[in-house]
C-alpha positions in Angstrom: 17.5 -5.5 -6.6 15.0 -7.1 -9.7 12.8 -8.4 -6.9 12.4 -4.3 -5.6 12.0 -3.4 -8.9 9.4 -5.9 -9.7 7.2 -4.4 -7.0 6.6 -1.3 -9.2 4.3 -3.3 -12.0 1.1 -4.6 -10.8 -1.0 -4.7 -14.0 0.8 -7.3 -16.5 -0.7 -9.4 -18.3 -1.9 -12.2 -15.9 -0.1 -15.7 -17.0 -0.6 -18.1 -13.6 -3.3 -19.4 -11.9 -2.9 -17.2 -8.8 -5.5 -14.8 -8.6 -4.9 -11.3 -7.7 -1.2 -11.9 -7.6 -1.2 -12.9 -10.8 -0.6 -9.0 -12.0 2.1 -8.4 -10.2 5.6 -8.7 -11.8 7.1 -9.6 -8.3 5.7 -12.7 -8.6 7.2 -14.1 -12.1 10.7 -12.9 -10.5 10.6 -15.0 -7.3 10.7 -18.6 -9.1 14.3 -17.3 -10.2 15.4 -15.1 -7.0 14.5 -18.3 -5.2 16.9 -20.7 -7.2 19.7 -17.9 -6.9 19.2 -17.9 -3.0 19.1 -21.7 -3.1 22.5 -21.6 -4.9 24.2 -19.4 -1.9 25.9 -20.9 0.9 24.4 -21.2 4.6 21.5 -22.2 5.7 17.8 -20.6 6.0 17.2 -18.8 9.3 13.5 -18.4 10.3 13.0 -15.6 13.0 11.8 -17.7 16.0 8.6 -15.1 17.5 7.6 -13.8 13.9 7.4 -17.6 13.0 5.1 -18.2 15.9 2.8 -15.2 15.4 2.8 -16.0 11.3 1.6 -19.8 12.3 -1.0 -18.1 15.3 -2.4 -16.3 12.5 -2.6 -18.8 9.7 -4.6 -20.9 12.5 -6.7 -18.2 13.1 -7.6 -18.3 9.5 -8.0 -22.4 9.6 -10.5 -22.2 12.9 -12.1 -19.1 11.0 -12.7 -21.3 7.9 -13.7 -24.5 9.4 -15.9 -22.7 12.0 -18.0 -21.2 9.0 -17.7 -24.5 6.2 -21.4 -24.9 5.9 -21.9 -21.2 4.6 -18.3 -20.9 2.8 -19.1 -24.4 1.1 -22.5 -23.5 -0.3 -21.6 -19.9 -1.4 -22.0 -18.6 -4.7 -21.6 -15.0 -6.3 -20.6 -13.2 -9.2 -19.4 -16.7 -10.4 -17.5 -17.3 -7.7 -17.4 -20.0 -4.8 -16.4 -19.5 -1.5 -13.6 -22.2 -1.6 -12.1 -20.4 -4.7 -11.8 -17.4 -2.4 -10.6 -19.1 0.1 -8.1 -20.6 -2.0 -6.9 -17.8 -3.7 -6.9 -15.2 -0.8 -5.1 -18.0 1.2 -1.9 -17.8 -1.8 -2.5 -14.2 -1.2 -1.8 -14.5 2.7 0.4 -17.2 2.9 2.8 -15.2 0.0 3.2 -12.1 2.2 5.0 -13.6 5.3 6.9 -16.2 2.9 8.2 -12.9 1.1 9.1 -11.4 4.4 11.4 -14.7 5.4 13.2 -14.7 2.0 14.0 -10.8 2.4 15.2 -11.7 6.4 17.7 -14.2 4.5 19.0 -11.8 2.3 19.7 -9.2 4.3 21.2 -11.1 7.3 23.5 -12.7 4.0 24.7 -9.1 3.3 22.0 -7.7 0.8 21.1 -4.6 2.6 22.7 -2.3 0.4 21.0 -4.5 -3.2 17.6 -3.9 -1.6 18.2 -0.1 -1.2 19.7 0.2 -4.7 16.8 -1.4 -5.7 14.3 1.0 -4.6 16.6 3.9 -5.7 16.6 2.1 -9.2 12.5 2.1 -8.8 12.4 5.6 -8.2 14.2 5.9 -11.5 12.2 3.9 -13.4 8.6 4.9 -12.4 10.2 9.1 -12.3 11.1 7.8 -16.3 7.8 6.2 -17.4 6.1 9.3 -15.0 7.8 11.6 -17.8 6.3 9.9 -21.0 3.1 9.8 -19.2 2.8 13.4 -18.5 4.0 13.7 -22.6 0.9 11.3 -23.5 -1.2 13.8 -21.7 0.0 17.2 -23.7 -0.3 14.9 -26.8 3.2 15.4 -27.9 3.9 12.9 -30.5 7.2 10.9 -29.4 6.8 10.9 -25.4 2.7 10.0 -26.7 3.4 6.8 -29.1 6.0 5.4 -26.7 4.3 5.3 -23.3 1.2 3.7 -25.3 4.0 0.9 -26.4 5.1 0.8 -23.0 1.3 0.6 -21.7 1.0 -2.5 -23.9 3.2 -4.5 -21.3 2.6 -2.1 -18.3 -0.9 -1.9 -18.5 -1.8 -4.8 -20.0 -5.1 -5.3 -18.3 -6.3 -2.1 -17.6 -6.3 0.3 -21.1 -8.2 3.0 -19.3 -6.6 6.7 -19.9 -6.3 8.4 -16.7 -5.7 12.3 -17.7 -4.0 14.4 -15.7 -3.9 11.5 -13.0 -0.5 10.2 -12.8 -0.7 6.0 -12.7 2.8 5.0 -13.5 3.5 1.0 -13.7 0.4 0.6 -11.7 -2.6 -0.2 -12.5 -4.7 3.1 -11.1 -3.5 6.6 -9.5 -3.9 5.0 -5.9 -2.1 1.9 -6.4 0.6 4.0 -7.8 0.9 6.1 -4.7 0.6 2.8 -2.8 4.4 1.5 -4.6 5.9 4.9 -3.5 5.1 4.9 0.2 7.4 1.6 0.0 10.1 2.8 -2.9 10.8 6.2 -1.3 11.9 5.0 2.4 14.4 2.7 1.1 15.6 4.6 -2.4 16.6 7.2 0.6 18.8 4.7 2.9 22.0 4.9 0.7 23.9 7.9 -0.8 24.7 11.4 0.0 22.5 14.7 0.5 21.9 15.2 -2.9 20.9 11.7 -3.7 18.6 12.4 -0.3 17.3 15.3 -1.4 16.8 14.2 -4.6 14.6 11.5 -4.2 12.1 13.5 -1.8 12.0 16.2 -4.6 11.3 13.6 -7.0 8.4 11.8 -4.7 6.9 15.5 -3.7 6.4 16.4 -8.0 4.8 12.5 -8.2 2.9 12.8 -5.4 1.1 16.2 -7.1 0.6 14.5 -10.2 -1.1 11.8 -8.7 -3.7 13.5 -7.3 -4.4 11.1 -4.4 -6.1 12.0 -1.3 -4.4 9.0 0.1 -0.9 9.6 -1.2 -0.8 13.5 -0.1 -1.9 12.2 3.6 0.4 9.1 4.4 3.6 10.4 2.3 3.0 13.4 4.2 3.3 11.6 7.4 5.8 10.0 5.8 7.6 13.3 5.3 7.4 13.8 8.6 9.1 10.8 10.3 12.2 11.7 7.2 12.6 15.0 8.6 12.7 13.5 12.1 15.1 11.0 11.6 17.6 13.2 9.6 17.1 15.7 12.0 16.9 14.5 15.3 19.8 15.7 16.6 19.2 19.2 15.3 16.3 19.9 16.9 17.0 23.6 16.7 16.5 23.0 13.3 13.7 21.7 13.6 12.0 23.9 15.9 13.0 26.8 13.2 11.9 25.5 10.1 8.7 24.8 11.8 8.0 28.8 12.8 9.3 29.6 9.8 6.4 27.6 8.0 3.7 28.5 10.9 5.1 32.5 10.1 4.2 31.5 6.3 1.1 30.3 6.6 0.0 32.9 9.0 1.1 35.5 6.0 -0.7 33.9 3.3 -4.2 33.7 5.2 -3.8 37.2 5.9 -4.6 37.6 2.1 -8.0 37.2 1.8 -8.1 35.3 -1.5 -6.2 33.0 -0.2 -7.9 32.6 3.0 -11.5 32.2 1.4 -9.5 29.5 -0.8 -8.2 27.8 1.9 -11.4 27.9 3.9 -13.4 26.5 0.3 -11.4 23.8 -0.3 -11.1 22.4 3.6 -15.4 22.4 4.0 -15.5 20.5 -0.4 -13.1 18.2 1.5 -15.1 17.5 4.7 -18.5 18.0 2.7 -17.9 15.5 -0.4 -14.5 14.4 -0.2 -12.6 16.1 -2.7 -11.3 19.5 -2.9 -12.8 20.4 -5.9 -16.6 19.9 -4.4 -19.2 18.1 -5.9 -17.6 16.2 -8.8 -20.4 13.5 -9.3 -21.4 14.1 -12.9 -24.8 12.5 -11.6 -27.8 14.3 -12.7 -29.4 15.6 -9.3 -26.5 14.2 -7.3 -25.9 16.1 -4.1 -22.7 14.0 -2.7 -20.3 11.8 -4.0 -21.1 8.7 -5.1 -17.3 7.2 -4.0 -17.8 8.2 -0.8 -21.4 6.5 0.2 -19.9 3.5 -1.7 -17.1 3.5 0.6 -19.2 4.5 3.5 -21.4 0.9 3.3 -18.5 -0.9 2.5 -16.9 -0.6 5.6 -20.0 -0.1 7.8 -21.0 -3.8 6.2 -17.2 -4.9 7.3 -17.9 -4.0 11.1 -21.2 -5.7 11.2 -20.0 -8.6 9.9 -17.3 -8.6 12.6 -20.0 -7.5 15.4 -22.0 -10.7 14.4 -18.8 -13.2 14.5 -16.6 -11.1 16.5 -13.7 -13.7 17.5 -13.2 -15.5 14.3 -14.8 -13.6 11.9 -16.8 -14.7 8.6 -14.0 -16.5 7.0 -11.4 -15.9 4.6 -12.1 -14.4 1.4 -16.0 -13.9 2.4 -16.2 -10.8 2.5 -18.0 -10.3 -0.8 -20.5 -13.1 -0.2 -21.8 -11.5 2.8 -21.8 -7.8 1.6 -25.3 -8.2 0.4 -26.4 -8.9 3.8 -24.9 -6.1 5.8 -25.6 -2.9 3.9 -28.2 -0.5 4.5 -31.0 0.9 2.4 -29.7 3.8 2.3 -26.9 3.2 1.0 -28.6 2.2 -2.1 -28.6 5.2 -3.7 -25.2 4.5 -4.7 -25.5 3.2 -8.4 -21.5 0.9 -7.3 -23.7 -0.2 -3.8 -26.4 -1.7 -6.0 -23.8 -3.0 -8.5 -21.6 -4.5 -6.1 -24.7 -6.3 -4.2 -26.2 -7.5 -7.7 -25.0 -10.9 -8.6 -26.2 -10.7 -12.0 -23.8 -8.1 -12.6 -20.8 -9.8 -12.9 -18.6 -7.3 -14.7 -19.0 -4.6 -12.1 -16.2 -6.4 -9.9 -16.3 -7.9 -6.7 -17.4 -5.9 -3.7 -14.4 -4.2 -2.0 -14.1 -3.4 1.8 -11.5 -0.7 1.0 -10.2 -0.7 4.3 -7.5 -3.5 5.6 -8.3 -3.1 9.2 -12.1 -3.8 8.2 -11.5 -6.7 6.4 -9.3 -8.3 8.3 -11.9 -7.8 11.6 -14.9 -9.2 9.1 -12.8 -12.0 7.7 -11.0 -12.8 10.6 -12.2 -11.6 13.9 -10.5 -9.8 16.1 -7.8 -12.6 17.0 -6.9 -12.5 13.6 -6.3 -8.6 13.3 -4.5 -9.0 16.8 -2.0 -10.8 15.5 -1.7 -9.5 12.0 -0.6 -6.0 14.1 1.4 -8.1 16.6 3.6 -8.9 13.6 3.8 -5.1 12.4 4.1 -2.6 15.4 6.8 -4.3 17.5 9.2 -3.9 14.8 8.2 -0.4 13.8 8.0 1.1 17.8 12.0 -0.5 17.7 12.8 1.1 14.1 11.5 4.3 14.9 13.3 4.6 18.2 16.5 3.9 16.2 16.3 5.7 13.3 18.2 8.3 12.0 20.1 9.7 8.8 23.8 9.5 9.9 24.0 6.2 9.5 22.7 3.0 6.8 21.6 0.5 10.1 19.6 4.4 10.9 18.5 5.1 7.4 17.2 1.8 7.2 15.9 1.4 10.6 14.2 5.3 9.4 12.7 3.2 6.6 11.2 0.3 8.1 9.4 2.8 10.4 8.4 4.8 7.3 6.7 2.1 5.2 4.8 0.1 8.3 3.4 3.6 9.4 2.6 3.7 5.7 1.1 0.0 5.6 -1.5 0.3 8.8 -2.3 4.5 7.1 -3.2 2.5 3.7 -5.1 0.0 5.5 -7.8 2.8 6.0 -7.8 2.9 2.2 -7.3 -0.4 0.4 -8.3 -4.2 1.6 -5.3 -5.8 -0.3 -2.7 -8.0 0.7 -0.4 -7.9 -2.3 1.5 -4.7 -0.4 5.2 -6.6 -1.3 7.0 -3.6 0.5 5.1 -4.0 3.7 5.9 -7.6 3.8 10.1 -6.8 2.4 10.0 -4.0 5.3 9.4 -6.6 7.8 11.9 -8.8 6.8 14.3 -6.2 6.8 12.8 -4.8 10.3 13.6 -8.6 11.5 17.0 -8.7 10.4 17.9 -5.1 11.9 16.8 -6.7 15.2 19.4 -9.4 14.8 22.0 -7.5 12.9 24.8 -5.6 15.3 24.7 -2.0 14.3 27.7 -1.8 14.3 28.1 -4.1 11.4 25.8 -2.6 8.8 27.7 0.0 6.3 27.8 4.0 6.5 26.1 5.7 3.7 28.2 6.1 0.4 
């Protein structure tokens, strides 16, 4: 239960020498959830075919490093080596499917039910800090001083105020919306309809406040595959609420300020990304920076991976090469040119914001082959056995919710410190094992 808690704060102040990971409170509770699972009796069961494709893949990662040693040994950015990367991002890799083993255990051992208390206590804790939060914003004095004492330990490394952008325990908005797509699924696998419903009126309210392109699209989706699951065996249910919301949409574009709304917003998203239009405060600006910058990022990914196809550029080298691969166009970003300065050292390291991208640079395609040969197996099965009448469904209804969420996100962020992708699998792996039959009814 602490351990799906834990997964909530991601921006603490940074006490081991283990690079991005080194934020996240999930990793200063393993040490002690590992001794408690050492302390339990039976012995450690390793998932035969997931074992195989986690080993495939770490050799993927070897090849990919020793096939590129003369660059990554030589490399040198932003004060950074390319062994450091490759040591650091290898802690990051190697964490995720040693996370995913430890969460097989426990659930096979009975700890189902913990791990969906857990997120349910999650959903708690980050609607509870949401409130102060939204207090600091309307500058009311005792919601305002406590949330900045709780953003002493929270948000220990970031200080920046985002108003009117919800953020949470994370670190930024998007981040934030990134913990929910794992802490709603599973807050929603035990209890009653109330509890249910709760919890999806509780994420829809965050999920405004966030204000994340990213969150509105893959919760959404994730919204989706809930109603499904809890109503798949109404699907005259289904087929009515549907009308019923086609009949109300039809209705409200019949009123023309809200069809010249409508039709506003849809082209400001298509045209610049955001709803709102042109927000680049940029003096002469006709687009928005953010999206150029993300633009070259990922177009410098895939010509990375076109030049090294099979085993890509090497771990963690991503950054080194982005100099390399961008266009000259995509200069007039002011981030472009500060990510592909080396002298500027404090504007961060150049981000592929896409998964899939990095993984096909860093990797090759063998490499992103078998990262998805570990994911979409295991959500194909949990979405063909998911439902909301029972805990093996509801969980099975959750595993499908947060992978879809994982490979949607992977359009978005270039991380590997998603902790609920990597717990969904293990649970995924122990659902395959585990007789239906056997797993509890919803309390």
């Amino acid at each position: 239960m602490v351990l799906v808690v834990a997964t909530i704060f991601n921006d603490l102040m940074p006490l081991l020498p283990a690079g991005e990971l080194s934020k996240d409170g999930f990793v200063y509770v393993l040490p002690f959830a590992f001794l408690y699972f050492l302390r339990q009796p039976g012995s450690f069961a390793v998932p035969t075919v997931f074992f195989g494709i986690t080993l495939a893949f770490l050799l993927v990662i070897v090849l990919g490093v020793a096939l590129n040693f003369e660059e990554i040994s030589t490399a040198w950015y932003k004060n950074r080596t390319g062994m450091s990367r490759v040591i650091t991002q290898g802690m990051a890799v190697a964490f995720g499917p040693l996370v995913t083993l430890m969460f097989y255990n426990f659930a096979i051992r009975g700890g189902l039910p913990q791990i969906s208390r857990g997120a349910w206590m999650g959903l708690l804790l980050m609607t509870g800090i949401a409130v102060f939060e939204v207090g600091s914003w309307m500058g009311i004095p005792g919601l305002s001083g406590i949330y900045k004492a709780m953003s002493m330990v929270i948000h220990a490394e970031t200080h920046e105020f985002y108003a009117t952008r919800l953020r949470m325990a994370a670190f930024e908005a998007s981040w934030a919306a990134v913990m929910l797509t794992f802490i709603f699924p599973f807050a929603i696998t035990l209890g009653g309809p109330r509890r249910v419903a709760l919890a999806a009126g509780l994420v829809l309210v965050l999920m405004l406040l966030l204000q994340s392109r990213t969150a509105m699209l893959v919760i959404g989706v994730q919204f989706v595959l809930f109603l499904l699951g809890f109503f798949r065996h109404r699907k005259d249910w289904l087929v009515h609420a549907a009308t019923v919301a086609g009949l109300a949409a039809l209705t409200m574009m019949m009123i023309p300020s809200v069809q010249s709304s409508v039709i506003e917003k849809s082209s400001n998203l298509i045209l610049y990304g955001s709803m709102d239009g042109l927000i680049d405060p940029t003096p002469g600006a006709e687009e928005n920076v953010s999206n150029v910058t993300r633009l070259a990022a990922i177009r410098a990914g895939l010509s990375m991976f076109e030049d090294r196809p099979l085993l890509g550029v090497g771990l963690g080298q991503y950054g080194f090469n982005y100099p390399y691969h961008i266009r000259a166009e995509d200069l007039r970003s002011w981030e472009v040119r500060n990510y592909a300065t080396g002298a500027d050292i404090g504007h961060g390291w150049p981000p592929a914001y896409s998964l899939h991208v990095r993984l096909l640079a860093e990797t090759g395609l063998l490499g992103y082959l078998l990262w998805l040969a570990m994911i979409v197996p295991l959500l194909l099965r949990s979405l063909l056995h998911s439902t909301g009448t029972t805990h093996a469904g509801r969980l099975h209804l959750a595993v499908a919710m947060t992978l879809t969420g994982w490979l949607m996100l992977g359009a978005s962020i270039d991380s590997f410190r998603f902790f609920g992708g990597w717990i969904a699998l293990g649970v995924g792996l122990a659902l395959w094992r585990t007789p239906r039959q056997r797993t509890a009814q919803p309390a």
